[in-house]
C-alpha positions in Angstrom: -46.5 -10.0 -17.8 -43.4 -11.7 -18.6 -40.6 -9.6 -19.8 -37.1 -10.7 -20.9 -33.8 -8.5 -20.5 -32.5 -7.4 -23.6 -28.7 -7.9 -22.5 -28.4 -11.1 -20.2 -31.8 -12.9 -21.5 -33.5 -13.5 -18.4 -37.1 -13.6 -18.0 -38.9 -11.4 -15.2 -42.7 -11.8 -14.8 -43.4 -7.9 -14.0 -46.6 -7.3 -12.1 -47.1 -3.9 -12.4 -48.7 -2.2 -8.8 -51.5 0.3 -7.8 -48.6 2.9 -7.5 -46.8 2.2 -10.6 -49.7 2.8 -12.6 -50.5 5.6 -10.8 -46.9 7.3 -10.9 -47.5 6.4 -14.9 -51.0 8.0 -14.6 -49.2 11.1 -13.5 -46.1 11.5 -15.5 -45.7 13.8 -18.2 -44.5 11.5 -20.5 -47.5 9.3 -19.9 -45.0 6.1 -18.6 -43.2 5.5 -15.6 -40.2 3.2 -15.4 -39.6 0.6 -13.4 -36.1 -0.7 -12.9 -34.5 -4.2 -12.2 -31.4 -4.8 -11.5 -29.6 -7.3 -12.7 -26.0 -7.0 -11.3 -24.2 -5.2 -13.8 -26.6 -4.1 -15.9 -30.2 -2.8 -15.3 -33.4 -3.7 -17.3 -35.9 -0.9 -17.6 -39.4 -1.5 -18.3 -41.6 1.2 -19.7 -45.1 0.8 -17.8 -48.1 2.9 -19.4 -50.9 3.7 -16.9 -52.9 0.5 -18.4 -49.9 -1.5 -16.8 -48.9 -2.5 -19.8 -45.3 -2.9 -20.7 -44.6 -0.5 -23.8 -40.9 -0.8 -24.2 -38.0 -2.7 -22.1 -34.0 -1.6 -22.6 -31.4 -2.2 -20.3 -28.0 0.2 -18.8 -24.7 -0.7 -17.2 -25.0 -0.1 -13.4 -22.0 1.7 -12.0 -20.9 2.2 -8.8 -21.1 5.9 -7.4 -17.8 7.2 -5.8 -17.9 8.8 -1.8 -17.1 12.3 -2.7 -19.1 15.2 -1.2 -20.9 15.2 -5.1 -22.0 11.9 -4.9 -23.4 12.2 -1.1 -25.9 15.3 -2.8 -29.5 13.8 -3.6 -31.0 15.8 -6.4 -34.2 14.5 -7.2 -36.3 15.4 -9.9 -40.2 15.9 -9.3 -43.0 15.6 -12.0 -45.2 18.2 -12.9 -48.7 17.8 -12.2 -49.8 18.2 -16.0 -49.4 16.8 -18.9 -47.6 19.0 -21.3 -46.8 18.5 -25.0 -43.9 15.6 -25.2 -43.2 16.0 -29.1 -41.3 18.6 -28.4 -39.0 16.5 -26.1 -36.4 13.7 -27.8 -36.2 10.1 -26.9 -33.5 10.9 -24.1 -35.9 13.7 -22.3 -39.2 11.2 -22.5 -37.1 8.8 -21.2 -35.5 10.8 -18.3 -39.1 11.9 -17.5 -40.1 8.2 -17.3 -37.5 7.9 -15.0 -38.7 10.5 -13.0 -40.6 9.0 -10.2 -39.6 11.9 -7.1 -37.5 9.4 -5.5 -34.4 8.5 -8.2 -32.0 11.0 -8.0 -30.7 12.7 -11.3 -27.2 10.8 -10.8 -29.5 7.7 -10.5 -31.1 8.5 -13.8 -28.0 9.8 -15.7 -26.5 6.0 -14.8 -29.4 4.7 -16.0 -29.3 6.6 -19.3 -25.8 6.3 -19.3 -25.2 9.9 -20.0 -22.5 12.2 -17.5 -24.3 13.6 -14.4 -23.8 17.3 -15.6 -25.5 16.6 -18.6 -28.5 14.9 -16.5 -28.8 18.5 -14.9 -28.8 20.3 -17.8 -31.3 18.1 -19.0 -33.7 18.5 -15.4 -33.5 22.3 -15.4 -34.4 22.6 -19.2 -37.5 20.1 -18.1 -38.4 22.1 -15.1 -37.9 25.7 -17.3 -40.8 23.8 -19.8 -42.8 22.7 -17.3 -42.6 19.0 -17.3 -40.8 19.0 -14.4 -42.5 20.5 -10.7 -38.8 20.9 -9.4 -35.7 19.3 -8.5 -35.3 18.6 -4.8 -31.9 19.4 -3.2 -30.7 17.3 -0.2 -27.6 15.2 1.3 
């Protein structure tokens, strides 16, 4: 499937794999998100468990400073259901799409181009509602 970058215009031909539609298959939010990057920005493809590509956007990539907060990998972890989403808004589905038990929450909050605090905030009030297993804590 060829998808194009909403900020630079280039074309990707996206080929989603056995685990992305699985991770999609999975998520709460019924999409998983894979992400390209593109050097200072990042394309984000919306991938439903069909493989099919139900939305593209793009974020500024920034770099991530060497303090002792940046070192700490908190990484959100999907719930095993499939709870309601229309009680989440468009910035909780999409940081649930994002949600793939591998990115970070720092990861994701530069993704959605929101503050890191924020992006906690946001993980605990998903994990409190059950769309979220946990948030893994590690350096």
């Amino acid at each position: 499937m060829r998808v194009r970058c909403p900020v630079c215009g280039r074309v990707e031909d996206l080929k989603p794999d056995e685990e992305t539609v699985r991770r999609a298959s999975s998520s709460p939010s019924g999409v998983t998100a894979v992400v390209i990057n593109h050097g200072d920005h990042a394309m984000i493809a919306y991938v439903d468990p069909d493989g099919k590509v139900r939305s593209v956007e793009s974020a500024r990539v920034s770099e991530v400073g060497g303090d002792l907060m940046a070192r700490i990998r908190e990484v959100p972890v999907p719930g095993g259901g499939r709870p309601d989403i229309s009680a989440l808004s468009e910035q909780e589905w999409r940081f649930l799409a994002l949600c793939d038990g591998e990115r970070t929450i720092r990861e994701i909050a530069a993704l959605l181009g929101i503050p890191v605090g924020r992006a906690r905030i946001m993980a605990e009030r998903l994990r409190a509602g059950g769309y979220l297993k946990e948030v893994r804590v590690g350096v």
